[in-house]
VEXDREN-2710 file (C-alpha; in Angstrom, 1 decimal):
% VEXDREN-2710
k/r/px/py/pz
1/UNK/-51.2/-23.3/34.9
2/UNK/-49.4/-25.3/32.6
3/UNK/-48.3/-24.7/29.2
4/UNK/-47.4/-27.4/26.2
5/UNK/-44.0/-26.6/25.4
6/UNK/-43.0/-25.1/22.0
7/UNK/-41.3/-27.9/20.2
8/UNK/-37.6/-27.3/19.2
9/UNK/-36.3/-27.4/15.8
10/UNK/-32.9/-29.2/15.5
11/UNK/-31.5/-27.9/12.0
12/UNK/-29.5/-29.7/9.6
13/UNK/-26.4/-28.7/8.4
14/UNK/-24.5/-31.9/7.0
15/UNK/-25.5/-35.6/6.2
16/UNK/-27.4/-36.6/10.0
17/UNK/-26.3/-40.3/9.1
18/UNK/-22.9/-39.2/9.7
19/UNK/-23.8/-37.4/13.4
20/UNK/-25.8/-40.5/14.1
21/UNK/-23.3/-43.1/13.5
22/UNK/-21.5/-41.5/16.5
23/UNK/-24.3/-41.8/18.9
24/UNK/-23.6/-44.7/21.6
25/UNK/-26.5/-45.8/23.5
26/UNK/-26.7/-44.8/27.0
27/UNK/-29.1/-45.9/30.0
28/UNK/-31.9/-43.0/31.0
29/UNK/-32.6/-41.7/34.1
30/UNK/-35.5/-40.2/36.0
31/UNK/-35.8/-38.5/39.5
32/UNK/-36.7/-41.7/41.6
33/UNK/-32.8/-43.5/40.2
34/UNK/-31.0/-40.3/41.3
35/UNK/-32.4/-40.6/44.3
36/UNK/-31.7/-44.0/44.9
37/UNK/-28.3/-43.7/43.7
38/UNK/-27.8/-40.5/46.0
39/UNK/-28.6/-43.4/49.3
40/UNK/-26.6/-46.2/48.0
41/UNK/-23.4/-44.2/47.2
42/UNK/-23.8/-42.0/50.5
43/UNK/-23.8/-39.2/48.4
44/UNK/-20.5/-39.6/46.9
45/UNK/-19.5/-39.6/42.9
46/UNK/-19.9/-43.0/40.9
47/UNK/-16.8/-44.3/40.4
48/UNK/-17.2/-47.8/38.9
49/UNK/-18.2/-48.6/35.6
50/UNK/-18.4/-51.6/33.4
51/UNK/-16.9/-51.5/30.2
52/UNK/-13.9/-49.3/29.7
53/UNK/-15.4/-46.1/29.2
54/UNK/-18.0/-44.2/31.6
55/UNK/-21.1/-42.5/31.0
56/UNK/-20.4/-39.3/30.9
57/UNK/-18.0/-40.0/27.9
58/UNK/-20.5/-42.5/26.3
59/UNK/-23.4/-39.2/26.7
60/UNK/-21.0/-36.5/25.5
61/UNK/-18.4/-38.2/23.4
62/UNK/-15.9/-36.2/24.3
63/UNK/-13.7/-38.9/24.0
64/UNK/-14.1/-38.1/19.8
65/UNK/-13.9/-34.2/20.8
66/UNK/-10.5/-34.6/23.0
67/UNK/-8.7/-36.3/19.9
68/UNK/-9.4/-33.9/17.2
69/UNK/-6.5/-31.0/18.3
70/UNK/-3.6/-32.8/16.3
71/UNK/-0.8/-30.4/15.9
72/UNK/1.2/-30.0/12.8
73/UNK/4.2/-28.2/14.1
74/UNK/6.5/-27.6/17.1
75/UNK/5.4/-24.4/17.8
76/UNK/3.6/-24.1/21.3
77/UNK/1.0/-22.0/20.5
78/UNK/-0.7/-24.1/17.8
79/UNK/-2.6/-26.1/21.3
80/UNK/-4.6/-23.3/22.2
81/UNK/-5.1/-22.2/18.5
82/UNK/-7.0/-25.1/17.9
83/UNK/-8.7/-25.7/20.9
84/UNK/-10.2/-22.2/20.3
85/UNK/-11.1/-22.8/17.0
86/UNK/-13.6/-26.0/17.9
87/UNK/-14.9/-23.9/20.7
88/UNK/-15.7/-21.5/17.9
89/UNK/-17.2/-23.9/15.8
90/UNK/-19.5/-25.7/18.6
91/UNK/-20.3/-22.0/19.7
92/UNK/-21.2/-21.1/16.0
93/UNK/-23.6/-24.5/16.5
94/UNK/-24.8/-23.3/19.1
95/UNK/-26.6/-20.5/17.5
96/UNK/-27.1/-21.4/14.8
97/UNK/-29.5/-23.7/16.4
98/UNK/-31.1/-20.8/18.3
99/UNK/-31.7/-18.7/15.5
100/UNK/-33.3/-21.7/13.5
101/UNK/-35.6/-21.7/16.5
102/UNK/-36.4/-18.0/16.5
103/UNK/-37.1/-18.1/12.6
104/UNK/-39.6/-21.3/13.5
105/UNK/-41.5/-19.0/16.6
106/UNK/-41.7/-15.9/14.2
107/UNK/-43.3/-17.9/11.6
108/UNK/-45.4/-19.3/13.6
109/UNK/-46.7/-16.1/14.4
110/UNK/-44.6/-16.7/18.2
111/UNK/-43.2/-13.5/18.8
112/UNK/-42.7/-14.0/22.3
113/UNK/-41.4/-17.5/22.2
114/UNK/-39.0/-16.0/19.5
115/UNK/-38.1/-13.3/22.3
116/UNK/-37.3/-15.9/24.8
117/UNK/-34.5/-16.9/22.5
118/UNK/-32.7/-13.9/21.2
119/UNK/-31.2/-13.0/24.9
120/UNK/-29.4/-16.2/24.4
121/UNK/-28.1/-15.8/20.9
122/UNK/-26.7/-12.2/22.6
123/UNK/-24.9/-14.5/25.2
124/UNK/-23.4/-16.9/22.8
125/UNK/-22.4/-14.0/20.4
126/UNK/-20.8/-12.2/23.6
127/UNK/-19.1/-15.6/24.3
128/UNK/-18.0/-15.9/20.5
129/UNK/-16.3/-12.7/20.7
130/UNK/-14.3/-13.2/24.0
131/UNK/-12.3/-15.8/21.8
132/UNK/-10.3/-13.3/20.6
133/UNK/-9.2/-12.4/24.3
134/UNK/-7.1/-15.5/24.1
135/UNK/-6.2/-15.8/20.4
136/UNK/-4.9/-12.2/20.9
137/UNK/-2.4/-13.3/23.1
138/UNK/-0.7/-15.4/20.4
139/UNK/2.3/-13.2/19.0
140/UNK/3.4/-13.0/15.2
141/UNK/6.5/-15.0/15.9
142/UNK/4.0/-17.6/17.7
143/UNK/1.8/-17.4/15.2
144/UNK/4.4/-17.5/12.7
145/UNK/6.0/-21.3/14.3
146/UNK/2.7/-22.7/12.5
147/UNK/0.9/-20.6/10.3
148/UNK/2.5/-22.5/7.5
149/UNK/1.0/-25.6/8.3
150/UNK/-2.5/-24.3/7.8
151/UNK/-1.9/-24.1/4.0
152/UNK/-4.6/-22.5/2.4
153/UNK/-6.9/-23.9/5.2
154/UNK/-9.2/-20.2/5.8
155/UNK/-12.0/-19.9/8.8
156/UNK/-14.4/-18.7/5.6
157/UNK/-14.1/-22.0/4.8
158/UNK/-16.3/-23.1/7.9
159/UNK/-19.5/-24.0/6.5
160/UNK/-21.0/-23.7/10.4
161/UNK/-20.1/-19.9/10.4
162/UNK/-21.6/-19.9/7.0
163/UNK/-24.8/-21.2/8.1
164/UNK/-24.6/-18.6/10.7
165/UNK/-24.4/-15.9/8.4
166/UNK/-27.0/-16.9/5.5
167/UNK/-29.6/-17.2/8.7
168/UNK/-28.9/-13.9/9.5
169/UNK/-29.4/-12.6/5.8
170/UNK/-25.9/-12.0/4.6
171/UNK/-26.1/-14.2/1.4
172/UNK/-23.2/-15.3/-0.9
173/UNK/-23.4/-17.5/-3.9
174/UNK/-19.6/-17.7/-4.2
175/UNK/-18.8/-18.4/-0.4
176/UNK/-21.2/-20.8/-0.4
177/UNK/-19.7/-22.7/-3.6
178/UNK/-17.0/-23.0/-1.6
179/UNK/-18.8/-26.3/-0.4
180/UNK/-20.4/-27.6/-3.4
181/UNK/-17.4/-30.4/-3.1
182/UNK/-18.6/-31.8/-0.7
183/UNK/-21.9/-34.0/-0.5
184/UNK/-21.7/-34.3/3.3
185/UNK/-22.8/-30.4/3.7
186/UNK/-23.3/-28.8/-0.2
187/UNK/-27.1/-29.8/0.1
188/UNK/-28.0/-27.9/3.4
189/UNK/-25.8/-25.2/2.2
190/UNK/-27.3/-24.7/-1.1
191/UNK/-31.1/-25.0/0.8
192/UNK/-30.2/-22.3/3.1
193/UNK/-28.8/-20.1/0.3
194/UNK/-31.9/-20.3/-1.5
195/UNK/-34.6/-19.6/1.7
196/UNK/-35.3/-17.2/3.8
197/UNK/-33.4/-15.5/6.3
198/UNK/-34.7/-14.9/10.1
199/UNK/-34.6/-11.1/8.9
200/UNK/-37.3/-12.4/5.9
201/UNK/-39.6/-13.9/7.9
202/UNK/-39.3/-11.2/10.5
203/UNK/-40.7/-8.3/7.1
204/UNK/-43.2/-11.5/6.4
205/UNK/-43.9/-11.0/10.0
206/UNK/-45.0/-7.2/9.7
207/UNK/-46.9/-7.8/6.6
208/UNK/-49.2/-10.7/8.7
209/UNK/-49.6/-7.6/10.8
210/UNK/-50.3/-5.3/8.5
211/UNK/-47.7/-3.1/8.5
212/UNK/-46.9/-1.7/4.8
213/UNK/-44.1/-3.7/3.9
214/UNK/-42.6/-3.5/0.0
215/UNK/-43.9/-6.3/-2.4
216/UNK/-40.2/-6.5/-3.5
217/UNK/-38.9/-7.3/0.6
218/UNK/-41.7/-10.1/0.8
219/UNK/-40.4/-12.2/-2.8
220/UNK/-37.4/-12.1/-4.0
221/UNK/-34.6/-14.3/-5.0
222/UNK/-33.5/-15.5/-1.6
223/UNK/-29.3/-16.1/-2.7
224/UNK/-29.3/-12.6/-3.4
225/UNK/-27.6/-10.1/-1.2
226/UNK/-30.1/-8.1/0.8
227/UNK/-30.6/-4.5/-0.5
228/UNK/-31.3/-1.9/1.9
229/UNK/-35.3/-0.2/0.9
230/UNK/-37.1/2.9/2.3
231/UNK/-40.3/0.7/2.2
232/UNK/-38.7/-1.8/5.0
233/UNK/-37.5/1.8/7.0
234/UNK/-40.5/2.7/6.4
235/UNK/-42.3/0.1/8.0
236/UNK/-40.0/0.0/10.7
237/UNK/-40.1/3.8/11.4
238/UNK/-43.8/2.7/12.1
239/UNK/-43.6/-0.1/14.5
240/UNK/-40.4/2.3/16.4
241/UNK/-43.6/5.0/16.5
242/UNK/-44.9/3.1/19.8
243/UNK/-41.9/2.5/21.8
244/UNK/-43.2/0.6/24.6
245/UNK/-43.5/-2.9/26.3
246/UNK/-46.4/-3.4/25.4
247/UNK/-45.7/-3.5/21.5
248/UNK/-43.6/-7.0/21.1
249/UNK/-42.7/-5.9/17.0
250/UNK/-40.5/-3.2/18.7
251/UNK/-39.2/-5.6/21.2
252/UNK/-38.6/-7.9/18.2
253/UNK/-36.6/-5.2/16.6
254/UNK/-34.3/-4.3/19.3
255/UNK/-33.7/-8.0/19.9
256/UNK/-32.4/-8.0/16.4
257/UNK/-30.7/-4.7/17.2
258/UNK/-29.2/-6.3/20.0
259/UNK/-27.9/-9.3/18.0
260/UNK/-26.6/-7.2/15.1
261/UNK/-24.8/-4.9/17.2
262/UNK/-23.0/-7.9/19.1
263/UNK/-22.2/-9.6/15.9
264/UNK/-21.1/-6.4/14.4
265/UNK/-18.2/-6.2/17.8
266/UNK/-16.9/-9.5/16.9
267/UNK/-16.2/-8.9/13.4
268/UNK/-14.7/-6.2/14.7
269/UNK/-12.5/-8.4/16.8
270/UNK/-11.8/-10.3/14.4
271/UNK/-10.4/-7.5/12.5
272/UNK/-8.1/-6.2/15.3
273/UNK/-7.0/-9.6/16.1
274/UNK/-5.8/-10.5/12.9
275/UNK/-4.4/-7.2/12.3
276/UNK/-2.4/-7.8/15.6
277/UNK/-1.0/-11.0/14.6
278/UNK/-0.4/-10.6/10.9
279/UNK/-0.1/-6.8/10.2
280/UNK/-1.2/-6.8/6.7
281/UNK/0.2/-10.2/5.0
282/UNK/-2.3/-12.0/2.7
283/UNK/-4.8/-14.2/4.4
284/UNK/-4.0/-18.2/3.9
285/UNK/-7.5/-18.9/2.2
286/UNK/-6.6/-16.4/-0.7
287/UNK/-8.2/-13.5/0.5
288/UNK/-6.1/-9.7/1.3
289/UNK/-6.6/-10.6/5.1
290/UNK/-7.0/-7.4/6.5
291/UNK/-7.7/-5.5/3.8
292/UNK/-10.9/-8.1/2.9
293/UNK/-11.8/-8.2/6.6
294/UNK/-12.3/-4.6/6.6
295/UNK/-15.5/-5.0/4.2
296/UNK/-16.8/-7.9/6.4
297/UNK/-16.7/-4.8/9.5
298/UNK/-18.4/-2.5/7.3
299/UNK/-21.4/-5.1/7.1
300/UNK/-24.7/-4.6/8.9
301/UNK/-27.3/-7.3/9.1
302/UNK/-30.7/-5.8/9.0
303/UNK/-29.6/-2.5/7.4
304/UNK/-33.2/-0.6/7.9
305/UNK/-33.0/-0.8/12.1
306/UNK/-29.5/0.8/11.8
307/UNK/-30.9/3.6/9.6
308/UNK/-34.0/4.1/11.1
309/UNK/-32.4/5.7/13.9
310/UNK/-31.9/8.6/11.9
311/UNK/-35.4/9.1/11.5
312/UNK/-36.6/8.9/15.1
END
């Protein structure tokens, strides 16, 4: 039986004129041209193309992607620091986009299309956090050969990690200001300051069910940073009452559980990581390094499953 498929949400993060003006062109394709390529190639890859680029580089624009790792020093390790870093910052992207998707199914009242999704954000997270694996390996003497370079240049200062964050319901007015200088990004910043969090929409979700959730949890000032209440436990030590398949607000919450608790792991990372490298010099964006990082650990999204484990 078929079934119309959910339709995506693409979320904007910066000015889309400036993505678009990258965008080449490129030829389609459908079943019946593979095939007939496939017979008049015998098989083999395409290997001549007009022009002096090739599809593949035209679809992907990796040929903008492979030119953006400019080193600033001599030291050897500075390669694989930046590489790393964009992978970071497409994998940030990356869910990003799935969590604007999940926040679209649950307010749609989709709880199992937002299901389908939140295995994946788990992945991507798991992927995120296996960065450090490699950016571990960098020593403080390697680190050291370029770290000067970065200035006061910060990873807070990513506004893709920061989108990241406010869709999970970790709000900052100040972190967020740290982009109002730029007109590229500052509007989608300051939008997703001000709305919602997936975490929101998912107590909206309960209340649509009617579960008891507290007036306060349903409308609020949306910048703010969330503030734990009994009423949301509450509610949640409800749904956690009928701990079975069957009930897709408990699956919903242990997706989120999920998420939280991979998140959580590579903060943790992070932490260690830096730790490793720097010991306990001030970070280059201003911050204590370690000693500021150590907050960010401490940090839960969606305090009320991580304390209504207490009560079950």
């Amino acid at each position: 039986m078929a079934t119309t498929p959910r339709k995506r949400v693409v979320p904007e993060v910066r000015n889309p004129a400036l993505e678009l003006s990258l965008v080449k062109p490129i030829a389609t394709g459908d079943n019946t041209q593979r095939a007939t390529t496939v017979r008049d190639t015998d098989g083999e890859p395409l290997t001549a193309f007009e022009g002096t680029s090739n599809p593949y580089l035209e679809h992907q624009r990796n040929d903008l992607l492979l030119s953006l790792q400019h080193m600033r020093s001599e030291g050897h390790d500075e390669m694989v620091f930046m590489c790393i870093t964009h992978c970071k910052e497409l994998t940030f992207k990356a869910i990003h986009y799935e969590l604007a998707n999940m926040q679209a199914r649950v307010r749609a009242d989709d709880v199992a299309g937002a299901l389908q999704l939140a295995p994946r954000v788990k992945a991507l997270l798991e992927f995120l956090g296996k960065t450090w694996d490699v950016l571990s390996t960098i020593t403080p003497h390697e680190f050291n050969q370029f770290r000067n370079t970065l200035g006061i240049a910060s990873g807070q200062q990513s506004y893709m990690y920061r989108h990241v964050e406010f869709i999970l319901g970790n709000k900052s007015v100040p972190l967020a200001r740290a982009h109002a200088n730029n007109p590229d990004v500052w509007l989608w910043m300051e939008r997703a300051l001000n709305s919602p969090s997936l975490y929101d929409d998912v107590l909206a979700l309960l209340h649509r069910r009617d579960i008891a959730v507290p007036p306060e949890a349903l409308s609020r000032d949306w910048s703010a940073p969330y503030v734990t209440n009994p009423g949301v436990e509450a509610a949640w030590l409800w749904v956690y009452g009928d701990p079975t398949p069957e009930n897709e607000l408990y699956r919903l919450g242990e997706a989120l559980m999920d998420i939280a608790d991979v998140f959580s792991q590579y903060r943790w990372r992070h932490f260690v990581s830096v730790e490793r490298i720097l010991g306990f010099k001030p970070g280059t964006g201003g911050s204590a390094g370690v000693g500021w990082l150590r907050s960010v650990v401490d940090h839960r999204f969606f305090p009320e499953l991580w304390s209504v484990r207490t009560q079950l």
